[in-house]
mmCIF file of the C-alpha atoms, coordinates in Angstrom:
data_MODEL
# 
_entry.id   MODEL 
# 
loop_
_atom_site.group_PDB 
_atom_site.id 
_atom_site.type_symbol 
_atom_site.label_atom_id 
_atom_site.label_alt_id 
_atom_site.label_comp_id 
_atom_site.label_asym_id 
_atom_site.label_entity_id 
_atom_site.label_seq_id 
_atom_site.pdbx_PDB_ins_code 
_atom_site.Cartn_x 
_atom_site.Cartn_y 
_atom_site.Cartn_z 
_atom_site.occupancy 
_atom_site.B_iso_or_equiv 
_atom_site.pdbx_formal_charge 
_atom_site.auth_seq_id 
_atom_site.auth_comp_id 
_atom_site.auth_asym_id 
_atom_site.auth_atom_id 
_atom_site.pdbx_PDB_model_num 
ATOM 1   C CA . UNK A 1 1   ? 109.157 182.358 201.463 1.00 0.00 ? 1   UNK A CA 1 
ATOM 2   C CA . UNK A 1 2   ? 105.864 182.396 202.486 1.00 0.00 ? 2   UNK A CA 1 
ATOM 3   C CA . UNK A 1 3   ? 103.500 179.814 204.622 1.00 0.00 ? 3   UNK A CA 1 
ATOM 4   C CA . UNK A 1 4   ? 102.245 177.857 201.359 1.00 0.00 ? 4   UNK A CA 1 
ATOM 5   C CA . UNK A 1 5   ? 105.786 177.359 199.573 1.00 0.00 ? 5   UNK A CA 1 
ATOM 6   C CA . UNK A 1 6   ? 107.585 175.835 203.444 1.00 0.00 ? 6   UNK A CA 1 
ATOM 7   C CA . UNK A 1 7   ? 104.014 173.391 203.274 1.00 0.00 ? 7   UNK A CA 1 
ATOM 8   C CA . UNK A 1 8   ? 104.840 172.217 200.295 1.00 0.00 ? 8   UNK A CA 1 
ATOM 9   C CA . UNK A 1 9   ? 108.694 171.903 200.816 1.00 0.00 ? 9   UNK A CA 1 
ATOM 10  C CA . UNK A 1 10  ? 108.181 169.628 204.000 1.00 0.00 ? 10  UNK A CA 1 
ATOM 11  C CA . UNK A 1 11  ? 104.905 167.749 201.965 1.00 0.00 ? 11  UNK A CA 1 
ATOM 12  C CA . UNK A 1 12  ? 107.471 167.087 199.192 1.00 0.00 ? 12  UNK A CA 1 
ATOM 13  C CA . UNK A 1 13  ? 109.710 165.062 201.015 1.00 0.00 ? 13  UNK A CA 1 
ATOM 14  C CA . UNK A 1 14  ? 107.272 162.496 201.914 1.00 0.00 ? 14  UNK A CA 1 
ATOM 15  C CA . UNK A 1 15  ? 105.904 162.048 198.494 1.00 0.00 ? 15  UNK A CA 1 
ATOM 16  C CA . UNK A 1 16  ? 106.526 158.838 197.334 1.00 0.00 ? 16  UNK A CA 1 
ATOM 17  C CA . UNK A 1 17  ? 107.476 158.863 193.033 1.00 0.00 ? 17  UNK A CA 1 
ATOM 18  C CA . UNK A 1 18  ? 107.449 154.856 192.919 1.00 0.00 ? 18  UNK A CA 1 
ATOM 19  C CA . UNK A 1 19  ? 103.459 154.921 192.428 1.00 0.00 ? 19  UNK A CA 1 
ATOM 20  C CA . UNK A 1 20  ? 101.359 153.580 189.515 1.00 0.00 ? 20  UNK A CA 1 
ATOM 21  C CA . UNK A 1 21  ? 99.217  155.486 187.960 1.00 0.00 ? 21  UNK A CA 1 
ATOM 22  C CA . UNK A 1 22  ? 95.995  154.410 189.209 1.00 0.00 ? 22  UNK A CA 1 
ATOM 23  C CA . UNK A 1 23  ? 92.537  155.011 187.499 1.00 0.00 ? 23  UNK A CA 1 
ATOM 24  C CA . UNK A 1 24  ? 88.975  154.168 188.780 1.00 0.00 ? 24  UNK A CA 1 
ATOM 25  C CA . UNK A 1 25  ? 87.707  150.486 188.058 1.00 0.00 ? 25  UNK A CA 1 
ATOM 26  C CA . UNK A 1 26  ? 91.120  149.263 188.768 1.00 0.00 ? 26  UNK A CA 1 
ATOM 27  C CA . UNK A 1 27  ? 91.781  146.164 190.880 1.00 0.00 ? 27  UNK A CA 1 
ATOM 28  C CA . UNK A 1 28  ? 94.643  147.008 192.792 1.00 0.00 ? 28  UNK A CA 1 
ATOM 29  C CA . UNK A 1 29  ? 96.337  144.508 195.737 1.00 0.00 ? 29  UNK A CA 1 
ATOM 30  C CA . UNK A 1 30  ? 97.640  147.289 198.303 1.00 0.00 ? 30  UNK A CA 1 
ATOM 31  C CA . UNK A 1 31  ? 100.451 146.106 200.647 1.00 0.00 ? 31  UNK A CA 1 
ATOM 32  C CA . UNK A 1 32  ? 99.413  147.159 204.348 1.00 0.00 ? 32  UNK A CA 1 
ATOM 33  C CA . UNK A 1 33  ? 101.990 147.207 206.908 1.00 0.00 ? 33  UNK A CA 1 
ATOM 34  C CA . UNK A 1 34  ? 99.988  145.870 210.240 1.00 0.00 ? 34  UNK A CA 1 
ATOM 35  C CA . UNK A 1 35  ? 102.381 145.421 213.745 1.00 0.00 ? 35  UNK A CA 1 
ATOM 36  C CA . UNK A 1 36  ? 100.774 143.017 215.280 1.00 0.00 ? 36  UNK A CA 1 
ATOM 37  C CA . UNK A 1 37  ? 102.625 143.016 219.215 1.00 0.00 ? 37  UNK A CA 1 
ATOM 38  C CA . UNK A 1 38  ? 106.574 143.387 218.396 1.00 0.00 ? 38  UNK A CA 1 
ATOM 39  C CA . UNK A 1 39  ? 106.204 142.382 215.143 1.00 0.00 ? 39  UNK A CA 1 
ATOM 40  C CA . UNK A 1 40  ? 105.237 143.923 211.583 1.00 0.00 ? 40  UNK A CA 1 
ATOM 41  C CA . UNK A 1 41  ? 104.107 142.119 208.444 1.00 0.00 ? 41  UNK A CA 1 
ATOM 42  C CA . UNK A 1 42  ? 103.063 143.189 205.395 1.00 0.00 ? 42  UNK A CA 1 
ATOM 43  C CA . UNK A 1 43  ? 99.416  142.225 204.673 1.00 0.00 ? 43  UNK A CA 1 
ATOM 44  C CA . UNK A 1 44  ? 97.480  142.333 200.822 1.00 0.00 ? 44  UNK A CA 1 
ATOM 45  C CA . UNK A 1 45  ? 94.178  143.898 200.624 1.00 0.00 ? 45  UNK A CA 1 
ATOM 46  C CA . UNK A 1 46  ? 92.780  143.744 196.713 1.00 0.00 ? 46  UNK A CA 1 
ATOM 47  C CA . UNK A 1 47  ? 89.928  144.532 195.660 1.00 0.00 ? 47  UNK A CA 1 
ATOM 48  C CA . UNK A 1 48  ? 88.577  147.601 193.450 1.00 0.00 ? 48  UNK A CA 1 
ATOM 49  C CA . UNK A 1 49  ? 89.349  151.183 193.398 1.00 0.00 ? 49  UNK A CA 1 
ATOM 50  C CA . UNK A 1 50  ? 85.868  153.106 193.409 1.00 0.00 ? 50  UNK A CA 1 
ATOM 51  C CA . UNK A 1 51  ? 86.880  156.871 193.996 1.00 0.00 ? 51  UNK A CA 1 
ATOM 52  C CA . UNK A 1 52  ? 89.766  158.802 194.053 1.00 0.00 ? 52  UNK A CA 1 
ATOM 53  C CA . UNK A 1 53  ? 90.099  162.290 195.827 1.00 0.00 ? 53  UNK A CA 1 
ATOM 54  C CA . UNK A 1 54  ? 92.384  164.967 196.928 1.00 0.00 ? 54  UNK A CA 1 
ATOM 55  C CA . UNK A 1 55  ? 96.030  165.579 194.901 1.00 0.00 ? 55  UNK A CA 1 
ATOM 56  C CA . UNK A 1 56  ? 99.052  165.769 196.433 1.00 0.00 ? 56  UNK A CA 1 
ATOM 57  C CA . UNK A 1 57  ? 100.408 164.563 199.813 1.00 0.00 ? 57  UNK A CA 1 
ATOM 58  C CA . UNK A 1 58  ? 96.706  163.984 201.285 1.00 0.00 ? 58  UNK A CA 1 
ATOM 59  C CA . UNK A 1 59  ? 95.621  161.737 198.035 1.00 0.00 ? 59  UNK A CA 1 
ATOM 60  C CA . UNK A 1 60  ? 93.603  158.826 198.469 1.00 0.00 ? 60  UNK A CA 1 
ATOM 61  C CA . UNK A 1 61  ? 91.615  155.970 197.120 1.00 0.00 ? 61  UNK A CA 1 
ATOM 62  C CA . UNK A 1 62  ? 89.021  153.749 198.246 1.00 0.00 ? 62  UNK A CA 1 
ATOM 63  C CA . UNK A 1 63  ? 88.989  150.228 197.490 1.00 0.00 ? 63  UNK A CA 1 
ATOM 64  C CA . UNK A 1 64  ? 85.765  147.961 197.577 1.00 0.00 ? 64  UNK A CA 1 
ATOM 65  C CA . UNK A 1 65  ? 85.827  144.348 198.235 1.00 0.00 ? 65  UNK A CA 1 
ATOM 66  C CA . UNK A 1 66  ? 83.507  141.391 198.488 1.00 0.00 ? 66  UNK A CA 1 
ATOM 67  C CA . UNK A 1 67  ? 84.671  139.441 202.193 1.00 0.00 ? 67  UNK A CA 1 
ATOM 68  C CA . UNK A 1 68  ? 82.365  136.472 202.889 1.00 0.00 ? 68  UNK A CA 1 
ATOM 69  C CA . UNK A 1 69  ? 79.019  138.267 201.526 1.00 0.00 ? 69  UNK A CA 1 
ATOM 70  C CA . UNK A 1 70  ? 79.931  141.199 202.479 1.00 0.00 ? 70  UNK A CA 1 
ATOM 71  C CA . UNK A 1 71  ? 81.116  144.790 200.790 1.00 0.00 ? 71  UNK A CA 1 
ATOM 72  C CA . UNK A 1 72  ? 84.209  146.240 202.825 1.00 0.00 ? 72  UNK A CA 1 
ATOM 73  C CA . UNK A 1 73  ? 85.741  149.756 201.794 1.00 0.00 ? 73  UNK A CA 1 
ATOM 74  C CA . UNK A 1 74  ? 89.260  150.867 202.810 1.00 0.00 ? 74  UNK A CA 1 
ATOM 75  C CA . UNK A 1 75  ? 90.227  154.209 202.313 1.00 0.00 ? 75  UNK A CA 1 
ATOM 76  C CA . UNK A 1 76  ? 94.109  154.469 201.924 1.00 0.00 ? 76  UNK A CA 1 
ATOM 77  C CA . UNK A 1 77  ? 96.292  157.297 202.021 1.00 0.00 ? 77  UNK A CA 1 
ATOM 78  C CA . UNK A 1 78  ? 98.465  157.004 199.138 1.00 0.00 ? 78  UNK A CA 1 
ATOM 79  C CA . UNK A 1 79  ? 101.683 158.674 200.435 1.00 0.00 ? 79  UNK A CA 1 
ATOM 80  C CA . UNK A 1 80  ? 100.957 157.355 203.553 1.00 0.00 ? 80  UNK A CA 1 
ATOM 81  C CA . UNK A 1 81  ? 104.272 154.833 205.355 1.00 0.00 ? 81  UNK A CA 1 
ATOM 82  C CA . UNK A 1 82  ? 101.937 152.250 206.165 1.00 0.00 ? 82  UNK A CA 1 
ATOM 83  C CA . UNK A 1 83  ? 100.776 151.697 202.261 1.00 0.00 ? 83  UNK A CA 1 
ATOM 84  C CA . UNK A 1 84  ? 103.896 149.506 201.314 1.00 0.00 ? 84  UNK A CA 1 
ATOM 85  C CA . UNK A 1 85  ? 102.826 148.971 197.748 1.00 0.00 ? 85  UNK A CA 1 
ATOM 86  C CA . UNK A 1 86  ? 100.627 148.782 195.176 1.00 0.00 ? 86  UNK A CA 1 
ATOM 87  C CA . UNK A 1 87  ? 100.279 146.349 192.448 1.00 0.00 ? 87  UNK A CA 1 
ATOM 88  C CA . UNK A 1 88  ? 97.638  146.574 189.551 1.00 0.00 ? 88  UNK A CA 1 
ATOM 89  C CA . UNK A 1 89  ? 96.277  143.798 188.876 1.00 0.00 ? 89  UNK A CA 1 
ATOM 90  C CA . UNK A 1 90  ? 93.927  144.614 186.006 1.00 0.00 ? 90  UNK A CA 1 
ATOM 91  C CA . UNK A 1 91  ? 91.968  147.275 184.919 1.00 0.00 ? 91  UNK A CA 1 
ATOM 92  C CA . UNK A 1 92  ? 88.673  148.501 184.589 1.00 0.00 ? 92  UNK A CA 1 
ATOM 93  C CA . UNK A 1 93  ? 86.980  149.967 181.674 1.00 0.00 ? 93  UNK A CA 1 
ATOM 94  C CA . UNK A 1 94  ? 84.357  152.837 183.399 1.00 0.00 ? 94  UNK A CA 1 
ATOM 95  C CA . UNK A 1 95  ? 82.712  155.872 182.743 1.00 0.00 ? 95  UNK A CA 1 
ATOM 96  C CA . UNK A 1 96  ? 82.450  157.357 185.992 1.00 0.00 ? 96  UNK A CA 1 
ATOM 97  C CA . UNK A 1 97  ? 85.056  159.328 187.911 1.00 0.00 ? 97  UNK A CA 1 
ATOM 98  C CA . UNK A 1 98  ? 82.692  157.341 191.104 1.00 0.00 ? 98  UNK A CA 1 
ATOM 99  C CA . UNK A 1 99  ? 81.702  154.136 191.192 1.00 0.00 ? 99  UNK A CA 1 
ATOM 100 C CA . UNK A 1 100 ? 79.563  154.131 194.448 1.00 0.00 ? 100 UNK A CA 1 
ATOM 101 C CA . UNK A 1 101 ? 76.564  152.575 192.655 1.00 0.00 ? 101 UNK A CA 1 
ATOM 102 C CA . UNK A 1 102 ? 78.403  149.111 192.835 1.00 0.00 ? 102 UNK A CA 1 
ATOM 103 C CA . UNK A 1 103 ? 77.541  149.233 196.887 1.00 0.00 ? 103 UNK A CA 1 
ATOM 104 C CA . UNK A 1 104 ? 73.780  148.372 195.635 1.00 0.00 ? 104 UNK A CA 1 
ATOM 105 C CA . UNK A 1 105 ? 74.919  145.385 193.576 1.00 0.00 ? 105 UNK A CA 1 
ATOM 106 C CA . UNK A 1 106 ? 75.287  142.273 194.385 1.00 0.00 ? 106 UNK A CA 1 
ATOM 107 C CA . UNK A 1 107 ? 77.100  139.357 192.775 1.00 0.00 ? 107 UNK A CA 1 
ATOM 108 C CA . UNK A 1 108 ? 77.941  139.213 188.840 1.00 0.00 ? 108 UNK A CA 1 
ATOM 109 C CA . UNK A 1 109 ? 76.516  142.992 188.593 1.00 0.00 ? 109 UNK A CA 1 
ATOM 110 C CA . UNK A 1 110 ? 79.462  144.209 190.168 1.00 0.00 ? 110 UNK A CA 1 
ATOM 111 C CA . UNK A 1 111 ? 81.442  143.216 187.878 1.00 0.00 ? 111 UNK A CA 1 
ATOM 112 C CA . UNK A 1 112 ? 83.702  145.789 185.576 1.00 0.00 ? 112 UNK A CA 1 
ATOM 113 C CA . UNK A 1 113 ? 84.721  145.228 182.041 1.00 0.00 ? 113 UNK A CA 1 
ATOM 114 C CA . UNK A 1 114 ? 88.784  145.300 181.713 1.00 0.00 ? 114 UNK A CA 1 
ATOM 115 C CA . UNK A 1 115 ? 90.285  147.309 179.549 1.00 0.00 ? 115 UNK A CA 1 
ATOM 116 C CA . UNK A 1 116 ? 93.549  146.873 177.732 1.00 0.00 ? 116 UNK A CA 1 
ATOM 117 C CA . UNK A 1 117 ? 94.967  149.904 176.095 1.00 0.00 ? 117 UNK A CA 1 
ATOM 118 C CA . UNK A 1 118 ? 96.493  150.643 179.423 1.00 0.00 ? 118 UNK A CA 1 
ATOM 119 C CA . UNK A 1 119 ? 99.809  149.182 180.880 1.00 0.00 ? 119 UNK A CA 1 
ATOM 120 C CA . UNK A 1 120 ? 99.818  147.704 184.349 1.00 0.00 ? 120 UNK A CA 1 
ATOM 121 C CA . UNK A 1 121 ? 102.478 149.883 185.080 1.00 0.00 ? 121 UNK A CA 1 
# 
């Protein structure tokens, strides 16, 4: 057995196989687990996936949102144990594997058309 096969034995069992399948132009709400002091909630963060990268264990997306004028970016790790969940709640209807031209629009340009021959699931 050599270095790569043990990597991907101990990456496997922190894969998590409850994910949606989530494309670029999605709105997604992402479940953050925050520990505030002693205690932990569970807090939503939606907005709209505009890049995915990596495969695997270290796969991630980053989701744009509009917060009182202005554009905020998360980058979550999908596997990660703080990401609780994701829903989808719609999705998008693009043409580019990168959507980093909607950080120069503002308002009703950012806007993505949905599209519905894929399930939310």
């Amino acid at each position: 057995m050599n270095a790569e096969e043990i990597i991907r034995s101990i990456e496997a069992e922190h894969l998590k196989d409850k994910l949606p399948t989530i494309h670029v132009g999605d709105r997604v709400r992402v479940g953050v687990k925050i520990q505030e002091g002693g205690k932990e909630r569970v807090q939503p963060y939606e907005g709209t996936v505009i890049a995915k990268r990596n495969g695997g264990i270290s796969e991630t997306i980053t989701v744009r949102k509009i917060f009182q004028g202005v554009g905020v970016e998360r980058v979550f790790l999908l596997h990660s144990p703080r990401v609780v969940n994701i829903k989808i709640l719609r999705r998008g209807k693009v043409r580019r594997a990168k959507l980093y031209y909607l950080r120069d629009r503002v308002g009703k340009a950012t806007r993505i058309k949905q599209r519905f021959d894929r399930s939310l699931d």
